[in-house]
N, C-alpha and C positions, 0 to 999 in steps of 0.2 A: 504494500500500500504506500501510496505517497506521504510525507510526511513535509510538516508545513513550515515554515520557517519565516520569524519575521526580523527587520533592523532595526536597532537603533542607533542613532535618534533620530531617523528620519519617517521609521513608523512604515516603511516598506514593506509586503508579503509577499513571500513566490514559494511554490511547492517544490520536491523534488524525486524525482522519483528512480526508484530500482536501484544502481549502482552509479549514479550520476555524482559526477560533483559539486560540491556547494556552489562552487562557483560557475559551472556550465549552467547548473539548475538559473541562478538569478542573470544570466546575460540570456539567457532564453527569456525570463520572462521580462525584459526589456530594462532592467536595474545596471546604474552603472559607474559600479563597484571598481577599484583601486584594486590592479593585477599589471602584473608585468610580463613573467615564462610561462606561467602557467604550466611549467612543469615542477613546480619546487624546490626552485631553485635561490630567486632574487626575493622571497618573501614580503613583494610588494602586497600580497593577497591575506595578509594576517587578519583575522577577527577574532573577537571574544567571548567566547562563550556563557552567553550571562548563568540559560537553563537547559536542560536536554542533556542528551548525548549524538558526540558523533563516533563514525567508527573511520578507519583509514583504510585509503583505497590504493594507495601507492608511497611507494620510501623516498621521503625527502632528504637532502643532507645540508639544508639549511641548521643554521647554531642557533635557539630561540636563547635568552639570556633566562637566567633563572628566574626573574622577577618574570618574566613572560606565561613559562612553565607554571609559574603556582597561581599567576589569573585566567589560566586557559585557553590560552591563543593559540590558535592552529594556525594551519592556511589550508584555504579554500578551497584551491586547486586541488589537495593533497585528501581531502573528507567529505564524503558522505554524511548521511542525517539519518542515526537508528530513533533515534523518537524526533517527535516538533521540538523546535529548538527556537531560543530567543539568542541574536548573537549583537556584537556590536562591531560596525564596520564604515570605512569609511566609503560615503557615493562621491560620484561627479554630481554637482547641482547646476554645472554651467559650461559655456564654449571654454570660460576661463579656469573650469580644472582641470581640463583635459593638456596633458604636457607634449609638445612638441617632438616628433618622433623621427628617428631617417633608418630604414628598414632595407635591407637590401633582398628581393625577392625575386621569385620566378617567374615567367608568362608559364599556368596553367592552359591555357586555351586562349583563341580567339574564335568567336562565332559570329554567321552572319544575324543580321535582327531588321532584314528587308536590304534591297539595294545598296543605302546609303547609310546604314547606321550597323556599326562592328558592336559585339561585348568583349570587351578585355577584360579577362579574367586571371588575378595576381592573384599568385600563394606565396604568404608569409613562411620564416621558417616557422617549426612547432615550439621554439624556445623565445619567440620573437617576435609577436602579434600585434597589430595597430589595434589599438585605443582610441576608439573615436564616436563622436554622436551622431545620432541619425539627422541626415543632413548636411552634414561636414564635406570638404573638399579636399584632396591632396595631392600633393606634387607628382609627378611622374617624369623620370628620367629613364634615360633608355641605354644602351652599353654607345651608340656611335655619337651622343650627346643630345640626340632631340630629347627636347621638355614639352610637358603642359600641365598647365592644372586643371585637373578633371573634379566635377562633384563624386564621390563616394555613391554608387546607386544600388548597396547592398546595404541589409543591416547587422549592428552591430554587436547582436547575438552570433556572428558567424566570423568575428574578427581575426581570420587567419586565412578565409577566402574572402578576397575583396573582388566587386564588380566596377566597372566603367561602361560608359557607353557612349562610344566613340565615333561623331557623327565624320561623312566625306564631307572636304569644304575644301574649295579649289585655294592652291598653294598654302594648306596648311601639310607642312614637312610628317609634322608629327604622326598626321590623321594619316597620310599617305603611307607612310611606313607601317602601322599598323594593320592598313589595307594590305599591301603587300608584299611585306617582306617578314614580318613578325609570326614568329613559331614559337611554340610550347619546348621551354626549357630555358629560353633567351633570358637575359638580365635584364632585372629592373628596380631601380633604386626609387622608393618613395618616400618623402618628407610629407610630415602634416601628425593631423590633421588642422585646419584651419578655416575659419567660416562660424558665422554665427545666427546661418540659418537653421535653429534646430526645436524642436517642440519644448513649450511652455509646455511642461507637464503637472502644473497648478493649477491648471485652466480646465472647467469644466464643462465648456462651452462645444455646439457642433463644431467640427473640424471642417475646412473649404479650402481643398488644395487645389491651386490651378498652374498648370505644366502645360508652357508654349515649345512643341517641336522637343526637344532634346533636354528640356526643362525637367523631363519628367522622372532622370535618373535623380537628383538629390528627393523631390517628390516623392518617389520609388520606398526612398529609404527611408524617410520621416511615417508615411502611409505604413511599412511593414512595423516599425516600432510602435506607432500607434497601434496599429491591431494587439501586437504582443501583451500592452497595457493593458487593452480594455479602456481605450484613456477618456472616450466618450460615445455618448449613445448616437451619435451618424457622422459619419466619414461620407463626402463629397468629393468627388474628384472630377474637374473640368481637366480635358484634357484637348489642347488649341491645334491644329496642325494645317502648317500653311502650305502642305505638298499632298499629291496623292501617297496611301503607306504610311504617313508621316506618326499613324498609332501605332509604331511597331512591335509594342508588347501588348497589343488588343484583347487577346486571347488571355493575357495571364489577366488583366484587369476584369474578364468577365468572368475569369473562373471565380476572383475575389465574390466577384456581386452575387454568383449562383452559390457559394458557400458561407457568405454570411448575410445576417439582415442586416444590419445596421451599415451596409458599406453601398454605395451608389457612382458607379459609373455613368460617367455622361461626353462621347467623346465629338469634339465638334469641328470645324472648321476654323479658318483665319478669317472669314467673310463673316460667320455669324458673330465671331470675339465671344462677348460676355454677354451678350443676348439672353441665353441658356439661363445663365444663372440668374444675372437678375431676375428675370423670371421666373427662377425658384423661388428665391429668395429675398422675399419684400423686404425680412427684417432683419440685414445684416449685418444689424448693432448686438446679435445675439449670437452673433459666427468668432471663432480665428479663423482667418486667412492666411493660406502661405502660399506664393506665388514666386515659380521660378520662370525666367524668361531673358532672351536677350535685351539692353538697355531700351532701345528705340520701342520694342513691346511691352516692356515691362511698363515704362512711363506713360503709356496711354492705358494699360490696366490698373498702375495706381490711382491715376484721374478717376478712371471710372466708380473704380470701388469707394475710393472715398467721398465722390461726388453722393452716390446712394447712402451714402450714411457709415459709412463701415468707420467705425473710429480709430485714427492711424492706429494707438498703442493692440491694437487687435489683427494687426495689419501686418506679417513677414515678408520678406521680398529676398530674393537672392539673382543679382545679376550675372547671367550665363558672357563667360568670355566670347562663347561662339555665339 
């Protein structure tokens, strides 16, 4: 049976089940918990065990110091939960606790996602996993020096396989190399995370995410952590495209809407814009908004939304380089 586990002092819950670790258990359930190797090694992942018991699931060779030992501090990574447990640990509450990383990783794959849009898909080592919120962005470096900064479009309950989505766009180096020459194995150095588009998760308001074109990767990832949460009773997602194709994950956003109630896809064109929603949505003083799109788009979407009423501090924006 699963057994239930909650933090303090932030008063967090997340269950865990079978032979799971403390810590796989709460980055599943979207909690975001201070860990480093996650194999037990760097004992960034230390908590306290107020009540309970755990039991261990693997052999550390970290040194706890004896004052640690006689308060009950494990790490995370390293134990399991044989009964409910009350621990104390520290979360990220913000863009600003999340520390700054440079990871040197692999190309697991690259896949197509329609004509003009790649997924790059990066594996961390297993001793050496980005840290980062749903939302965030990161560097990307490559072995013959092309860079970019990509949004993160995976979340961050899987922080050792990371996503990108990598659209074609005439004379970017970067986008073209990954079109054509990048294979599974190749180097790639990533810095980050960085970006401060990431979910108010105090906020117990609808959620209204809207993703222009290629917007839809940082979207992606705020959308999966909100589900993780439970973080409000309806999730909205506009999603704008100003090409034919241009919804090239369509199919996963419908599978979203046919397995859950509270989630609603609505996918539209660059002609209709914001039509859609305002028209859902007379009362948009009762929404968050988070909205990714390139500058020139984005700026006649903030006009809009805050013209209707949407009041800025309710209001996310994350401008796409592309």
């Amino acid at each position: 049976m699963a057994a239930h586990v909650k933090v303090k002092p932030g008063g967090r819950e997340f269950s865990v089940d079978g032979n799971e670790s403390l810590l796989e258990a709460a980055l599943r359930a979207g909690l975001s918990l201070d860990y480093g190797c996650s194999i037990g090694n760097c004992g960034k992942c230390k908590a306290r065990v107020v009540s309970g018991q755990v039991h261990r699931l693997r052999h550390s060779d970290y040194a706890f110091s004896a004052a640690e030992k006689a308060a009950g501090v494990v790490l995370m990574c390293c134990h399991g939960a044989a009964t409910d447990l009350v621990i104390e640990a520290r979360e990220a509450h913000g863009a600003a606790d999340m520390p700054l990383q440079a990871i040197d990783a692999r190309v697991k794959a690259v896949s197509p996602m329609g004509e003009d849009m790649r997924l790059l898909h990066l594996q961390t080592p297993r001793s050496n996993r980005l840290r980062f919120l749903a939302g965030q962005s990161a560097s990307l470096a490559l072995a013959d020096g092309l860079s970019a900064a990509c949004p993160i479009a995976s979340c961050p309950c899987d922080e050792r396989n990371l996503q990108f989505h990598i659209p074609r766009r005439a004379g970017d180096a970067f986008a073209g190399r990954v079109f054509a020459g990048l294979k599974p194995g190749d180097p790639a150095r990533i810095e980050g995370p960085r970006g401060e588009f990431v979910l108010n998760e105090a906020s117990r308001r609808p959620l209204v995410f809207v993703a222009f074109d290629a917007g839809f990767a940082p979207v992606k990832s705020l959308l999966e952590h909100a589900m993780s949460l439970d973080a409000a009773d309806a999730l909205h997602l506009y999603w704008i495209a100003s090409s034919p194709g241009g919804h090239y994950l369509d199919n996963l956003c419908r599978s979203w809407g046919d397995a859950l109630d509270n989630f609603h896809y609505h996918p539209v064109t660059a002609q209709m814009g914001l039509w859609r929603l305002l028209r859902d949505h007379a009362g948009l003083r009762d929404c968050d908004v988070y909205a990714a799109a390139p500058a020139p788009s984005l700026a006649a979407l903030e006009f809009q939304l805050l013209e209707h009423g949407l009041p800025r501090a309710q209001l996310l924006v994350n401008t796409l380089e592309y």
